[in-house]
N, C-alpha and C positions, 0 to 999 in steps of 0.2 A: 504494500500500500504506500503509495505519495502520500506521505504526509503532512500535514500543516505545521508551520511553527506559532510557537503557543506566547503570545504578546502581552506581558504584564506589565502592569499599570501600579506605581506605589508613589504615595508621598509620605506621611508622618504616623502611619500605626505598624510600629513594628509588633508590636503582638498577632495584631490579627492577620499579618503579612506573615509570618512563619508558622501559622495554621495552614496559610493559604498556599506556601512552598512546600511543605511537609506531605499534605494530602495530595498536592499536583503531583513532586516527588513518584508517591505511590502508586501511581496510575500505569495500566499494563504499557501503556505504547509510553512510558516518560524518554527509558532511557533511547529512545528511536526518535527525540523530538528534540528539537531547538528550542531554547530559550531564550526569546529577549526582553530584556527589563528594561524598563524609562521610571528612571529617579527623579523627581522633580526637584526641584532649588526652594530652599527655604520661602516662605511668604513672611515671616516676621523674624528678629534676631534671636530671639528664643527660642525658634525651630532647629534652628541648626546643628545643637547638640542631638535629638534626637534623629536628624536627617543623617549625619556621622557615625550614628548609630545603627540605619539601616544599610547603608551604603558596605560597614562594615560587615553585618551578616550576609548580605548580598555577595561578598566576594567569598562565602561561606562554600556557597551554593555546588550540590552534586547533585550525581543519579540521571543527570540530560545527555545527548548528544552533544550538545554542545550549550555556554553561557553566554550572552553578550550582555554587559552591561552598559547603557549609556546615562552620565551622568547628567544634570542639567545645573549651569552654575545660576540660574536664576528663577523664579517661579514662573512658572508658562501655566499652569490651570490645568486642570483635568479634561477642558475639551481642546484644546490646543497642544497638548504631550497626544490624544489620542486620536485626533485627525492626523496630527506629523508622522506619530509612531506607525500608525497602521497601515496611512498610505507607502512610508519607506516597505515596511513587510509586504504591500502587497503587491509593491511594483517589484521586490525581489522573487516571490513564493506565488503572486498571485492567485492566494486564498491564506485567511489565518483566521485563529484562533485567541479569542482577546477575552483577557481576565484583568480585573481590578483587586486590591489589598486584601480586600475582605469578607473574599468569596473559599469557600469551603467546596473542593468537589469531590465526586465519589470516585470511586478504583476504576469505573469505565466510564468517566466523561472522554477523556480523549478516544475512545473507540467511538462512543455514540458521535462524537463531532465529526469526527473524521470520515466515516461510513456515510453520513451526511454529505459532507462535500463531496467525496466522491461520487455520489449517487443523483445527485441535482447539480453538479456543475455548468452539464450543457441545458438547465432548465431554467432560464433568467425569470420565471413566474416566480421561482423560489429566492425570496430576495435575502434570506438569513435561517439561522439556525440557533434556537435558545440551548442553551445548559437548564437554565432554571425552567420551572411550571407549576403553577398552580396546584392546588390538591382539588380535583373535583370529586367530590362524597357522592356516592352511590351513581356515578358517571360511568357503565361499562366500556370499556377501549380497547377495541379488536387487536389492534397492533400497536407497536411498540411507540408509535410517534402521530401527529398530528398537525396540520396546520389551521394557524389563525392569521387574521388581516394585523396582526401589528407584531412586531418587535417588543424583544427584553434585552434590556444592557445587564443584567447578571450571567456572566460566562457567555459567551457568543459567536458566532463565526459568519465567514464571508467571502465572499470572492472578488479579484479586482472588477470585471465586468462590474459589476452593480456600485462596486464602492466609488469610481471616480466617476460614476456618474451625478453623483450626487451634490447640488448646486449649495454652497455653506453659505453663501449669501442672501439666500431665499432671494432672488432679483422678482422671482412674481408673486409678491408678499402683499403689493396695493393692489393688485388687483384681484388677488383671492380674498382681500380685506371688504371689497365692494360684491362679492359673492355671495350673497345667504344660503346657495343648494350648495355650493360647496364647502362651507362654513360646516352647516349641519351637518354634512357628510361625513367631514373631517371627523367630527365631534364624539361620530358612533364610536370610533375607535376607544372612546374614555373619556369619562368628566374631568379631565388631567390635561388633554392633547394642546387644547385651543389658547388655556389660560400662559401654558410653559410655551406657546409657541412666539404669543403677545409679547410677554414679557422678554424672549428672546431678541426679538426686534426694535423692543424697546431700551435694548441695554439692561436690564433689571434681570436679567438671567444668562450663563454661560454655558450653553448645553448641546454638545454636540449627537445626546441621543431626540433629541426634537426634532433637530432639522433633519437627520437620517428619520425620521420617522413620519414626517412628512412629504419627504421625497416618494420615501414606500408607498404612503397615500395617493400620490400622482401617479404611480406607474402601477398600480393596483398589484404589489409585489406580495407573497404570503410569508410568513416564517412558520416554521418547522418546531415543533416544540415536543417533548420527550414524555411519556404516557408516567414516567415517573420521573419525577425530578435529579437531577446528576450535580444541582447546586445545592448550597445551604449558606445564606446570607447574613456574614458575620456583623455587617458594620451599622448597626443601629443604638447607634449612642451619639456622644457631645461631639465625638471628636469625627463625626462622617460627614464628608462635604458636601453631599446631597441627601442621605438617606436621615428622615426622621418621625418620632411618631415609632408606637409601639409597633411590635414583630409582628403581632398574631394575626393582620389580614395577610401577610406575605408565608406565617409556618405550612411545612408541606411535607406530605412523605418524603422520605430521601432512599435514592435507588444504593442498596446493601448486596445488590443479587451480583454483584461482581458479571452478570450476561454482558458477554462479547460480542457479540450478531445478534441485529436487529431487524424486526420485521416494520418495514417504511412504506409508506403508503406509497401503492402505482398512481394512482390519480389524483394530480395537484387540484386539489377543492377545499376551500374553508369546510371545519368539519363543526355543521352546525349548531348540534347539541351545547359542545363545547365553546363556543364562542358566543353563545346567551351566558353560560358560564361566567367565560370571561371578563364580560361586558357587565353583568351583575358586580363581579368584584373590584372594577374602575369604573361603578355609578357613583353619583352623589351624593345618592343616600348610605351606602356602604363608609364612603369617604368623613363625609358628616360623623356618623358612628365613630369611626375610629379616633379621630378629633375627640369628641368627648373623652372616649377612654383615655386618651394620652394625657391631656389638661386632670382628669380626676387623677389618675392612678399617680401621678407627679403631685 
């Protein structure tokens, strides 16, 4: 198997950063896989002692094919390390594999990823591939995976075809602004979509999984998501750049089965059951809920 190299993303948690080496580590295809890391540069002077600290477990690092580290002497952000990073990976490898600090995966995320990209490479409907999924309760799933109309930035993969298509500028931002059917459209995808897309635009947010997720929108692209989950998502606390708000609308089974071969679906379809599913758990009213619990339980 061609394999992907596997794109890690760290800046200031080194704890949940060597959860997240340790588990990838252990994964059947590690040592058949590339490793590259993007360190980012301190954002305040008091980061820097613990960024000297990652940097230095960082050069720790076994059990890969090989490691590349790239340091950065200055903060670039989490969506500007991971448009640079990915697009350098994908003009080399032209498909990869992208994880962030504080994601936990199971002993076959890199076969389920991989088995994916090999399998829907020449299918450009297939716009991505999650590591993470949902738990849907009492949801039967014939096979091993499944597709929905949106994208998850928890463990992920891609191919170059789709990724440099993708405009970071939104250049037709005013005029899909002047859109109400496509507004609405957009919308279904989650009561999440429209608000982080504004605020993108308007400077008030830095999010390179938006604009990728908008793009998907326009080219009516699917992702591929995993009938049990191959992530488990460590970073919800003070110190997560984007993740906040308690765990428990994101907790999900976590795949233990160590299963190598998977059964992937032949016909590229949203699988509808699931995707009311999904669509339930990025409503309003779900969102709302969890709001309250976070403000009380605090």
């Amino acid at each position: 198997m061609n394999l992907a190299p596997i794109v890690l993303f760290t800046y200031k948690r080194l704890d949940t950063l060597q959860e997240t080496v340790h588990a990838l580590a252990a994964n059947n295809l590690a040592s058949q896989s590339d490793l590259i890391i993007y360190s980012d540069g301190a954002k305040k002077q008091e980061d820097e002692t613990i960024i000297q600290e990652i940097r230095t477990f960082l050069k720790t690092i076994t059990g890969f094919k090989s490691v590349t580290i790239n340091e950065s002497s200055t903060n670039k952000g989490l969506a500007t390390s991971i448009i640079n990073g990915v697009s350098a990976a994908m003009k080399k490898y032209h498909k990869a594999i992208v994880l962030e600090d504080d994601l936990k995966t199971s002993i076959n995320f890199l076969d389920f990823m991989n088995e994916g990209l090999n399998k829907y490479k020449a299918q450009k409907k297939v716009y991505s591939i999650s590591g993470y999924a949902f738990d849907f309760k009492n949801q039967k799933i014939n096979e091993d995976a499944y597709f929905l109309n949106r994208s998850w930035s928890w463990g992920w993969a891609s191919w170059e075809d789709r990724w440099i298509e993708i405009d970071w500028e939104v250049k037709d931002y005013t005029s899909f602004e002047y859109d109400s059917i496509q507004k609405k459209l957009f919308s279904k995808l989650g009561s999440d979509v429209y608000g982080m897309l504004q605020k993108q635009m308007k400077g008030e947010l830095d999010s390179w999984y938006i604009r990728s997720t908008y793009h998907q929108f326009k080219v009516q692209g699917l992702s591929l998501y995993p009938s049990i989950s191959k992530i488990d998502n460590n970073g919800f606390d003070d110190q997560a750049t984007h993740n906040s708000g308690l765990k428990n609308r994101y907790l999900t089974s976590f795949d233990n089965s160590n299963k190598k071969y998977f059964k992937f679906p032949e016909v590229i379809e949203i699988n509808k059951q699931l995707q009311l599913g999904f669509a339930n758990k990025m409503s309003f009213r779900i969102r709302i809920i969890n709001k309250f619990k976070e403000i009380f339980f605090k």
